[in-house]
C-alpha positions as CSV (number, residue, x, y, z in Angstrom):
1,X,117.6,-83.3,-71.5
2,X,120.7,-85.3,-72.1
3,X,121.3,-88.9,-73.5
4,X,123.5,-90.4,-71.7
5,X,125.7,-93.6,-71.6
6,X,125.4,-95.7,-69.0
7,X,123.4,-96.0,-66.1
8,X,124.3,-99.1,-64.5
9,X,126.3,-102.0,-65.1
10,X,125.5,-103.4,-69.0
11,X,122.7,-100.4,-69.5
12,X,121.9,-97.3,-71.3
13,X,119.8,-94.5,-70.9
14,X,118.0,-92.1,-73.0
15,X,116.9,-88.7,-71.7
16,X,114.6,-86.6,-73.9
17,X,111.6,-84.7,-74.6
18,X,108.6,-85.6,-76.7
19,X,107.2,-82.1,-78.3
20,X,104.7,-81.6,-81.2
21,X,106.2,-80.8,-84.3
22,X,104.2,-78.1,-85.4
23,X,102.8,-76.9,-81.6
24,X,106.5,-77.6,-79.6
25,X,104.5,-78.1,-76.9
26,X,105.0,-81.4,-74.7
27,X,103.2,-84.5,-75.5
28,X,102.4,-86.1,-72.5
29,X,102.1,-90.1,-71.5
30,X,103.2,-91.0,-74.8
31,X,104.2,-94.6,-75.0
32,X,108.1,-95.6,-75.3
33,X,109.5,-98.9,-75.9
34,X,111.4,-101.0,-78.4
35,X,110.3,-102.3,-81.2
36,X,108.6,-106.0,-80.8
37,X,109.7,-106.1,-77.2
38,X,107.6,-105.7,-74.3
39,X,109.6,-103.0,-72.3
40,X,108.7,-99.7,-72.3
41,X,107.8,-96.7,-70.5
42,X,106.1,-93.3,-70.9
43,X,106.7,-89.8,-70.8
44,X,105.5,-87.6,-67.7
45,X,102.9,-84.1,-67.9
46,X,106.3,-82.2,-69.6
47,X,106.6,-84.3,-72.2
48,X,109.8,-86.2,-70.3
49,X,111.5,-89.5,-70.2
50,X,114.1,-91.4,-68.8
51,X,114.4,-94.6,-70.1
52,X,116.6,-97.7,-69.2
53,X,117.5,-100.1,-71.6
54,X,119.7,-103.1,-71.8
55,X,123.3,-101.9,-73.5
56,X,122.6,-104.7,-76.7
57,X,119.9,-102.5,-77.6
58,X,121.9,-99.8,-79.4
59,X,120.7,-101.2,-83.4
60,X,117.0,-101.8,-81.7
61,X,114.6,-99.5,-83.6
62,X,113.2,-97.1,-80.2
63,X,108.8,-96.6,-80.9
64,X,107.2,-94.0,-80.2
65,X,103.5,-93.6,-79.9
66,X,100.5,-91.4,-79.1
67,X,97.2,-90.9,-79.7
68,X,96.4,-88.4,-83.0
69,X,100.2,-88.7,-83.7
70,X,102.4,-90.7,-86.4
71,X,104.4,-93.5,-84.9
72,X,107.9,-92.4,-84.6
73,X,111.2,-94.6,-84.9
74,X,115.1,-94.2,-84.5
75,X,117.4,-96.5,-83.8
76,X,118.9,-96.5,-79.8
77,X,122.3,-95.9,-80.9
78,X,121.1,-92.7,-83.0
79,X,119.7,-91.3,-80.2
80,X,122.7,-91.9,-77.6
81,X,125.3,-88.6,-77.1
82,X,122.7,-85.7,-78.0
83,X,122.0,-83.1,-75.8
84,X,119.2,-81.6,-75.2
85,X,117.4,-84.4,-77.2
86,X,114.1,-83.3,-78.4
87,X,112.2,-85.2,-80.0
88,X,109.1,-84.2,-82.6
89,X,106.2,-86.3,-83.8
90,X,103.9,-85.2,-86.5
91,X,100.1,-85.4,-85.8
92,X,98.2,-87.8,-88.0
93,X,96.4,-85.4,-90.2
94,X,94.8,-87.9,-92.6
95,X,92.8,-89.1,-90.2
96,X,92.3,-86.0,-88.2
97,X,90.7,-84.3,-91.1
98,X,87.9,-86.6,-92.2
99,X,84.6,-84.7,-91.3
100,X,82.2,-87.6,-93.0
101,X,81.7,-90.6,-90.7
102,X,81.7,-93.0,-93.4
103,X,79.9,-95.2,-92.0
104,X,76.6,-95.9,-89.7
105,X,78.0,-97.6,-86.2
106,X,76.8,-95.0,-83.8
107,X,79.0,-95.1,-80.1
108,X,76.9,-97.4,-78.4
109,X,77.1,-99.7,-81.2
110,X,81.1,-99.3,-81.0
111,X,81.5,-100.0,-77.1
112,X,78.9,-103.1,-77.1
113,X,81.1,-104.4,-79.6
114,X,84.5,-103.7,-78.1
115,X,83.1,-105.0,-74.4
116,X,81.8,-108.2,-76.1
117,X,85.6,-108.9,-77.6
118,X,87.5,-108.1,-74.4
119,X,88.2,-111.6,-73.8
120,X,89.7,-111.8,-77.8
121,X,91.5,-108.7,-78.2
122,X,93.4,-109.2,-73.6
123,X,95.1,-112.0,-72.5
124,X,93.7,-115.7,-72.6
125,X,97.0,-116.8,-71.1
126,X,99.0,-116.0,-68.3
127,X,101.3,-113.5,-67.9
128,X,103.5,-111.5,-65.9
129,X,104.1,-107.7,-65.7
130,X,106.8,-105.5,-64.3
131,X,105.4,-103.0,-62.4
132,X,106.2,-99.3,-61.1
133,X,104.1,-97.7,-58.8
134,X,103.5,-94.6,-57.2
135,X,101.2,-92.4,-55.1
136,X,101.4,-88.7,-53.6
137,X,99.3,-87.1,-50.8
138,X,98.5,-83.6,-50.4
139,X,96.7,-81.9,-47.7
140,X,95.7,-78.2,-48.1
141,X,97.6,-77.6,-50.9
142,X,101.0,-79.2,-49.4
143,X,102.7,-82.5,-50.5
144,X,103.1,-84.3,-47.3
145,X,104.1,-87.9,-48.9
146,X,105.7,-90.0,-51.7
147,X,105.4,-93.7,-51.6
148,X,107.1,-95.6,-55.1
149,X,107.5,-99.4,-55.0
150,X,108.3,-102.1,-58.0
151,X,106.4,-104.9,-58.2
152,X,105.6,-108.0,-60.0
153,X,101.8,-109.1,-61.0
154,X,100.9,-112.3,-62.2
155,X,97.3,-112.7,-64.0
156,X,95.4,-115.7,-65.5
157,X,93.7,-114.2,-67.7
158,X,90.9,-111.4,-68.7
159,X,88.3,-113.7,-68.1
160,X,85.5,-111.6,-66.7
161,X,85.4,-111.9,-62.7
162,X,82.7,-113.5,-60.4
163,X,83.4,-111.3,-58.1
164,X,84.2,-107.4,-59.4
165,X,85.4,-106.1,-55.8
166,X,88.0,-109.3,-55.1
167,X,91.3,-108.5,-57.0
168,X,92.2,-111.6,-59.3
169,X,95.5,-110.4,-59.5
170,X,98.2,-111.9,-57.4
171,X,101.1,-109.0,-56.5
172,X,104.7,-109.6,-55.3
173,X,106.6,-106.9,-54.3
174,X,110.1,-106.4,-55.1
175,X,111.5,-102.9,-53.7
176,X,110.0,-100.2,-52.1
177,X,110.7,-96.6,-50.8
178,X,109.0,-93.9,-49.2
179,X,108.9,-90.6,-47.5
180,X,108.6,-89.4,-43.8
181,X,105.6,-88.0,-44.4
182,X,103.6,-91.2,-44.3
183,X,104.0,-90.6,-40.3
184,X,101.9,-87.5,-40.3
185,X,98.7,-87.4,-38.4
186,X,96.8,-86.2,-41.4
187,X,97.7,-89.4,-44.0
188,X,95.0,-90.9,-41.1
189,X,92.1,-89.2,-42.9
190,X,93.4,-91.0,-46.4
191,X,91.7,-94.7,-47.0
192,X,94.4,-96.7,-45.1
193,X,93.6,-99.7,-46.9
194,X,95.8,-101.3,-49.4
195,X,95.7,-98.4,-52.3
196,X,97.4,-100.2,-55.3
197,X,94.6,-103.4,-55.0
198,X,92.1,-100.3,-55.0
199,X,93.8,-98.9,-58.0
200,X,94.1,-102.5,-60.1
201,X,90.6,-103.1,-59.1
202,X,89.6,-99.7,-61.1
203,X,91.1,-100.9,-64.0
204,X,87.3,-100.9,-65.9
205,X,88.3,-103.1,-68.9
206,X,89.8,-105.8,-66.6
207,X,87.0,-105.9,-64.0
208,X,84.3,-104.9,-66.5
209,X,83.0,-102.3,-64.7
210,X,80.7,-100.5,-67.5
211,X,77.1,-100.1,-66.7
212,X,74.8,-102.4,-68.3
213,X,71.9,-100.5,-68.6
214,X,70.6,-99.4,-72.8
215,X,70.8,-95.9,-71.8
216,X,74.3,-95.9,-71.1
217,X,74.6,-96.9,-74.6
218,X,72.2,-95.0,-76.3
219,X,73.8,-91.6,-74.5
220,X,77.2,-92.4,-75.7
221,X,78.4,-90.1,-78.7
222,X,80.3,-90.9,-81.5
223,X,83.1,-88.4,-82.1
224,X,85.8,-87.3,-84.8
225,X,87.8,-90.7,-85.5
226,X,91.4,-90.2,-84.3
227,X,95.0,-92.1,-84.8
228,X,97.4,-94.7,-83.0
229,X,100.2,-96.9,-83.9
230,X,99.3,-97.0,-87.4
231,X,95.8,-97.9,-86.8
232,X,92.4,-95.9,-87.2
233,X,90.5,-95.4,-83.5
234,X,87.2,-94.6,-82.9
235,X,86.8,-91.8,-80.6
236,X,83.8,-92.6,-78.3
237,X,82.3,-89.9,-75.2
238,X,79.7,-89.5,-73.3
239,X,78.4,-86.9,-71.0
240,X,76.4,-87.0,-68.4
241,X,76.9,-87.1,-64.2
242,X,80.3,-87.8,-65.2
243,X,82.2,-87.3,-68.6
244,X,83.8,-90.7,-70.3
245,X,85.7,-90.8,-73.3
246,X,86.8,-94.1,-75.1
247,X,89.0,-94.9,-77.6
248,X,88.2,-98.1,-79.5
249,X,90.8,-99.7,-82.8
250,X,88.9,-99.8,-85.2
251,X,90.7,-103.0,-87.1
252,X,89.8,-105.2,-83.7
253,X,87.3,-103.1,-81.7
254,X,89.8,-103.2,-78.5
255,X,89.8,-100.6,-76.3
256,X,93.2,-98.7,-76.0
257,X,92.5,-96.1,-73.9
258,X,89.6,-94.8,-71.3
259,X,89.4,-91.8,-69.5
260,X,86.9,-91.1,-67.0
261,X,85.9,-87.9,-65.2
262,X,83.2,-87.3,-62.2
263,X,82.8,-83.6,-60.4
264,X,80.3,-84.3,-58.3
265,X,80.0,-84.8,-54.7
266,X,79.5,-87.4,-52.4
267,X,80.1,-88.8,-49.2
268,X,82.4,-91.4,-48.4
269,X,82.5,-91.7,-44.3
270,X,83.0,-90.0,-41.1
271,X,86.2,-89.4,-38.7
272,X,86.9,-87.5,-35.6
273,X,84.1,-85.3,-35.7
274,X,84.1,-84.8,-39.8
275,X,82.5,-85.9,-42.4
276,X,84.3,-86.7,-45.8
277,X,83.4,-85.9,-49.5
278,X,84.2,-86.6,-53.0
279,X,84.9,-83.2,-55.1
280,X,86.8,-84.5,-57.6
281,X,87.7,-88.1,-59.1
282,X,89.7,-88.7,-62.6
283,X,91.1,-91.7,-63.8
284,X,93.2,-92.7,-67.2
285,X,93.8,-96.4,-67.8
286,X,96.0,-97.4,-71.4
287,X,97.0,-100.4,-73.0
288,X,99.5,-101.6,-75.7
289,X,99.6,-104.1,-78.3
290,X,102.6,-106.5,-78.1
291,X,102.1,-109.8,-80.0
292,X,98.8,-109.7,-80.9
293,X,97.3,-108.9,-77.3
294,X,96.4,-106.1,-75.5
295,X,98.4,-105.0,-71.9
296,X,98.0,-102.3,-69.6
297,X,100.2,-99.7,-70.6
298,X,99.8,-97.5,-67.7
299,X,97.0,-95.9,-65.4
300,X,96.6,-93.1,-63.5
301,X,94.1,-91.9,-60.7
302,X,93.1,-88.5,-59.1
303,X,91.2,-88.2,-56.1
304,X,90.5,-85.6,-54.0
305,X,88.5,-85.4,-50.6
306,X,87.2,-82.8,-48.5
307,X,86.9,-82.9,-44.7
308,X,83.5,-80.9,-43.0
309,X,82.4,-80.7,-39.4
310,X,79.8,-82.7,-39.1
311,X,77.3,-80.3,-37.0
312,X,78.3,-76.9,-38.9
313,X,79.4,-78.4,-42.6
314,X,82.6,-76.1,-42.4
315,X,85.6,-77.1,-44.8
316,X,88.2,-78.2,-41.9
317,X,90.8,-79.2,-44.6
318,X,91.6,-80.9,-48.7
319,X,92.9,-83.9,-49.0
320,X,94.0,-85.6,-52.6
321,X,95.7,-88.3,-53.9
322,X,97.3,-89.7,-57.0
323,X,98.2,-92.9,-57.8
324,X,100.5,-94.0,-61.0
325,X,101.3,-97.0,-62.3
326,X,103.8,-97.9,-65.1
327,X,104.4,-101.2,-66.9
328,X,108.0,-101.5,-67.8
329,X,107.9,-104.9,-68.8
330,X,104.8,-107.6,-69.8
331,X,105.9,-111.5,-70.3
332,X,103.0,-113.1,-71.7
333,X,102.5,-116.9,-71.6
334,X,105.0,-117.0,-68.5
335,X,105.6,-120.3,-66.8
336,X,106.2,-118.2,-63.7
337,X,103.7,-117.7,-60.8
338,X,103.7,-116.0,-58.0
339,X,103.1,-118.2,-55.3
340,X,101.4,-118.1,-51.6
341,X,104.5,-117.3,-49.6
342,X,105.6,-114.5,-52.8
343,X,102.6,-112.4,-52.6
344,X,102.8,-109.3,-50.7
345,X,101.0,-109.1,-47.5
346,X,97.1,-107.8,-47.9
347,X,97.9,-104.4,-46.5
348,X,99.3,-101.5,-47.8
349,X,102.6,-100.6,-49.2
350,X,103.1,-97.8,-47.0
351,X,103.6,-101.1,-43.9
352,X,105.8,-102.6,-46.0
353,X,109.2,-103.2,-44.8
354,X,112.3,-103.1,-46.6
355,X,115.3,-101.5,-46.7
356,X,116.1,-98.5,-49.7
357,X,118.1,-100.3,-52.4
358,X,119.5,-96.6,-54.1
359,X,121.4,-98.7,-56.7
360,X,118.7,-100.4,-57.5
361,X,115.8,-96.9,-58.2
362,X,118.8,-95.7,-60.1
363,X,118.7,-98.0,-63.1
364,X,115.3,-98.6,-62.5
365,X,112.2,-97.1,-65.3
366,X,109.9,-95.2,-63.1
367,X,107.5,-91.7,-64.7
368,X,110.4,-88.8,-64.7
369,X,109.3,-86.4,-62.4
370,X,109.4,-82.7,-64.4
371,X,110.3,-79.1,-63.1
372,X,106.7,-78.4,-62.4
373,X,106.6,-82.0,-59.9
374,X,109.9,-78.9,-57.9
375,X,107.6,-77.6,-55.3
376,X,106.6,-82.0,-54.4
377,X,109.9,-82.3,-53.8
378,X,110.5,-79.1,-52.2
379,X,107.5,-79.9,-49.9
380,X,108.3,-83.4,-48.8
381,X,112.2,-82.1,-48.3
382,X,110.7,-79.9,-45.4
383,X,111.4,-83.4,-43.4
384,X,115.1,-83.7,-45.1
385,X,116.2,-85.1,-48.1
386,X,114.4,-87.6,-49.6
387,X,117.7,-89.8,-49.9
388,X,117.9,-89.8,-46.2
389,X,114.2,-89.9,-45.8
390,X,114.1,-93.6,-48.0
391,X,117.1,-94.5,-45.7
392,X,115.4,-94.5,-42.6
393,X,114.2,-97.8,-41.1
394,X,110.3,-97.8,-40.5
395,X,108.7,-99.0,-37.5
């Protein structure tokens, strides 16, 4: 990939690729940013970034984490004029190593503790985040749209919620662009509600949405400890209807990372003669530490639904989605709020109204689509271009 100058007026960019150093294989959704500053972004399946950066960052150190991996650092400047730019990071093999568990916390012990300090280790204070968002639909094995938008989201706190299904978040949007595809009959069949509330609302750690029964905690499994940002995690899973895994610092007990899998089916509603199912659901949520606090980093959600006739139980068509979202940019104990006539209308994006700002997308951090995201693109270009396709005015 190149590093390149400029890429916008007062801003730089640096293009690379995160590979193992031993492996050379891609290390995906690491986390990028700048040391002791809040903006940041995260490299995509392949490894890949593109990050933005103001041009005064050239002597900032660039940070580079990811789980079971050393922390990696090099100044902006160093990194600016190579091409291709790959860059290695050493996996934490001190860590790694240690067969004895040295001690006797088992996983339930370690999760009980870490959802008891949620309110210590997340924000008490409000803040503000910089937000890029993005969701793809596929029907039968085709891409048939691309929705990205940028938006701001303004939070009190991580007080735990009265009421888990009402987001406490307040969202303004700031840009948005999408494909023609979002016309096509079949995006009916998708929930048409407003899918990036849905997706905040599964953020677990936020919305404390853990089961509270004792054998929830008694199942979960205490597993090899493992390494981030300088600090020892605990490695937590658990296996059952559904597959969780949890990974906990062991110095404060917060939770940096979740990942949650569930293959089995269920039935969500009917349509037009069909009935739809759940075959597959998987979900990633990630946070980082910046002044003593822990953010979202990033999430990501995978979904994907089946249509049956009703009387016959025949497979008429798959649907699935996935949803991303990227911080770029958290200010905690802001002054700003987003106020009643800022938020974005309760429906979905994909009603939103506003003209493509190209100037803007291009200096803007969004998760660098790789050579395997080709035949998404290819797909949705079936329709034209995409450039055109953001261009055109929606009803």
């Amino acid at each position: 990939m190149v590093a390149s100058g400029v890429a916008g007026a007062q801003r730089v960019t640096i293009s690379a690729k995160i590979v193992d150093k031993e492996t050379k294989e891609p290390v995906s959704f690491a986390s990028i940013g700048l040391r002791d500053k809040s903006i940041g972004t995260v490299s995509n399946y392949q490894g890949e970034f593109d990050f933005h950066l103001p041009s005064n960052s050239l002597n900032e150190l660039l940070v580079i984490n990811s789980l079971g991996y050393k922390s990696y650092e090099a100044t902006v400047g160093s990194l600016l004029g190579r091409s291709p730019l790959i860059i290695e990071i050493e996996k934490s093999t001190i860590v790694l190593e240690e067969i004895m568990v040295k001690d006797s916390l088992k996983g339930g012990d370690i999760v009980s503790i870490a959802i008891s300090r949620i309110p210590k280790n997340y924000p008490n204070a409000p803040f503000l985040m910089d937000v890029f968002y993005r969701d793809l639909k596929k029907i039968g094995g085709t891409y048939v749209s691309l929705l990205e938008a940028a938006v701001k989201i303004y939070d009190e706190d991580y007080e735990e919620p009265r009421n888990k299904n009402k987001l406490r978040e307040r969202v303004s949007l700031q840009e948005v662009r999408r494909s023609l595809g979002y016309g096509n009959k079949f995006t009916t069949y998708f929930d048409e509600d407003n899918l990036l509330e849905n997706l905040l609302l599964d953020n677990d750690v936020r919305y404390r949405n853990f089961p509270q029964e004792e054998l929830f905690f008694e199942n979960l499994v205490r597993e090899r400890d493992s390494y981030y940002s300088g600090h020892e995690i605990f490695v937590v899973t658990l296996k059952a209807n559904y597959s969780l895994k949890i990974y906990v610092d062991k110095e404060t007990y917060g939770i940096i990372h979740l990942e949650y899998e569930n293959n089995l089916q269920s039935e969500q509603g009917k349509k037009r003669g069909l009935v739809s199912r759940f075959e597959h659901v998987k979900r990633i949520i990630d946070f980082k530490p910046f002044q003593g606090k822990l953010y979202l980093n990033y999430m990501q959600s995978e979904q994907k639904l089946n249509w049956y006739d009703v009387r016959t139980n025949e497979l008429k068509f798959e649907t699935e989605l996935v949803q991303q979202l990227l911080i770029n940019e958290v200010v905690p104990d802001t002054e700003e709020r987003i106020g009643t006539t800022e938020r974005m209308r309760g429906y979905g994006l994909q009603y939103q109204d506003l003209p493509y700002n190209k100037e803007f997308w291009d200096n803007y951090n969004v998760i660098k689509e790789s050579p395997l995201d080709r035949k998404i693109i290819d797909d949705l270009e079936k329709a034209g271009p995409l450039s055109k396709q953001f261009e055109n005015k929606r009803p």
